[in-house]
N, C-alpha and C positions, 0 to 999 in steps of 0.2 A: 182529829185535825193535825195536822202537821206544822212544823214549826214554818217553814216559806210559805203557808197555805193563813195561818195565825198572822205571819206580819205582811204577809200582803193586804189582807182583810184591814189591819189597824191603816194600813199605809191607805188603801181605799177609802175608809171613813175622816182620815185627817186625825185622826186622836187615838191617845194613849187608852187601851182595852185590859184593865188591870187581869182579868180572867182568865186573857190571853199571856199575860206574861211568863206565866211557868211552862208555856209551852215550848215560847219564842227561847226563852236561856236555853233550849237543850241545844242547839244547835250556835255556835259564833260564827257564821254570816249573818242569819235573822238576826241577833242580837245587836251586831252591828250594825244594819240597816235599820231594825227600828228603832237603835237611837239616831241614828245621820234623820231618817226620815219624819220619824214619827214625834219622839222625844224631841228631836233637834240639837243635842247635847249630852254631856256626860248621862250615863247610866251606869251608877255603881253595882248596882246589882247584878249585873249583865258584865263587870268587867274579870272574872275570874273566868268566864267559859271564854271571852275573847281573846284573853291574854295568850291562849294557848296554841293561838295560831297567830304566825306570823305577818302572814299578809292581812288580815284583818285588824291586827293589833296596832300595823302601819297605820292603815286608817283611819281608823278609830283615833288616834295620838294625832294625825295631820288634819282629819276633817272635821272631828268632832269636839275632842278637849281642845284641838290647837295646839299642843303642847306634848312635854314629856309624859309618859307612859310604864311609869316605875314597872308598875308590877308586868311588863311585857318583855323588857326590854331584854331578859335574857334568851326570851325565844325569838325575838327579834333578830340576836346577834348569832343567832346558827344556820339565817342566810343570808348569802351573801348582797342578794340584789337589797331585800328590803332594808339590810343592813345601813348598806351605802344612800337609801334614798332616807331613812330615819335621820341617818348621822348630816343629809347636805339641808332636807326640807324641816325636819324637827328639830333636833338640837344646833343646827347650821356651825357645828363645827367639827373637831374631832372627836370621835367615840372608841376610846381605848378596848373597850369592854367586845364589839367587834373587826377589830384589827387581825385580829388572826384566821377570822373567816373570810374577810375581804381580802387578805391575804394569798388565800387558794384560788383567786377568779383574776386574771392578770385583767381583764376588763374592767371591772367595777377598780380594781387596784390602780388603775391609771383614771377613771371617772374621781375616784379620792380625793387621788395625788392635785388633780388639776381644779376640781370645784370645790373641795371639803380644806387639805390642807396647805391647797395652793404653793405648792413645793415638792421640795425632793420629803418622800414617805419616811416615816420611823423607821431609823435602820432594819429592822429585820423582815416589814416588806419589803424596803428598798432590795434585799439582797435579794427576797425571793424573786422579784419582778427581774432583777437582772437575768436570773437564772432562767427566767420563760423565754422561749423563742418565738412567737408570736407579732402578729399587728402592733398589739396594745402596749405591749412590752418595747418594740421600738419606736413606739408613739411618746412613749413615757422617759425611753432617755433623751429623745430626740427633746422632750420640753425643758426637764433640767438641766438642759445644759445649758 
């Protein structure tokens, strides 16, 4: 059986299928759907194979703990999208720790600046964002000023 084939089965019956769980951790999708679905909540067990992925590890932090996501946060911060929606939806404010990744996406750099730090960026995105030629880049000066 497969790990999507194991938590669709738990997610079909409504309940936690303890027999199925060492199948469900090999994979962090299944893991993190059958805790959002099945579990309904934290799954410690299941949180070292989630952590290791980004986009799931957002989830998991926003849908399921509600909350921070220690052990994720620094695979979190090596992109940039999920970066910027952990730092606006989870910690709902500035996240030092991915500033340097949000840094390289003039995009998500000006989504920051305008919903995370509600102002002009920490100097050394500000500087990088000057430096882009882009949309977002002159979306970004056009707001601080």
């Amino acid at each position: 059986m497969t790990p999507e084939e194991a938590c669709y089965k738990a997610k079909e019956l409504g309940k936690r299928i303890p027999e199925l769980e060492p199948v469900i951790l090999k994979d962090a999708y299944c893991s993190y759907r059958y805790a959002f679905d099945v579990i309904k909540g934290k799954w410690e067990l299941a949180e070292a194979i989630i952590s290791k992925d980004a986009g799931y590890s957002y989830r998991y932090a926003k849908y399921v703990i509600k909350g921070r996501f220690i052990l994720a946060e620094t695979a979190i911060s090596k992109d940039a999208y999920f970066s910027y929606y952990y730092a606006f939806y989870v910690i709902k404010g500035r996240w030092e720790l991915a500033e340097p990744t949000i840094s390289k996406n003039a995009e998500y750099s000006y989504f920051y600046a305008k919903n995370v730090i509600k102002g002009k960026l920490p100097d050394f995105m500000h500087n990088q964002m000057i430096l882009e030629n882009d949309e977002y880049a002159k979306q970004y000066i056009k707001y601080i000023k």
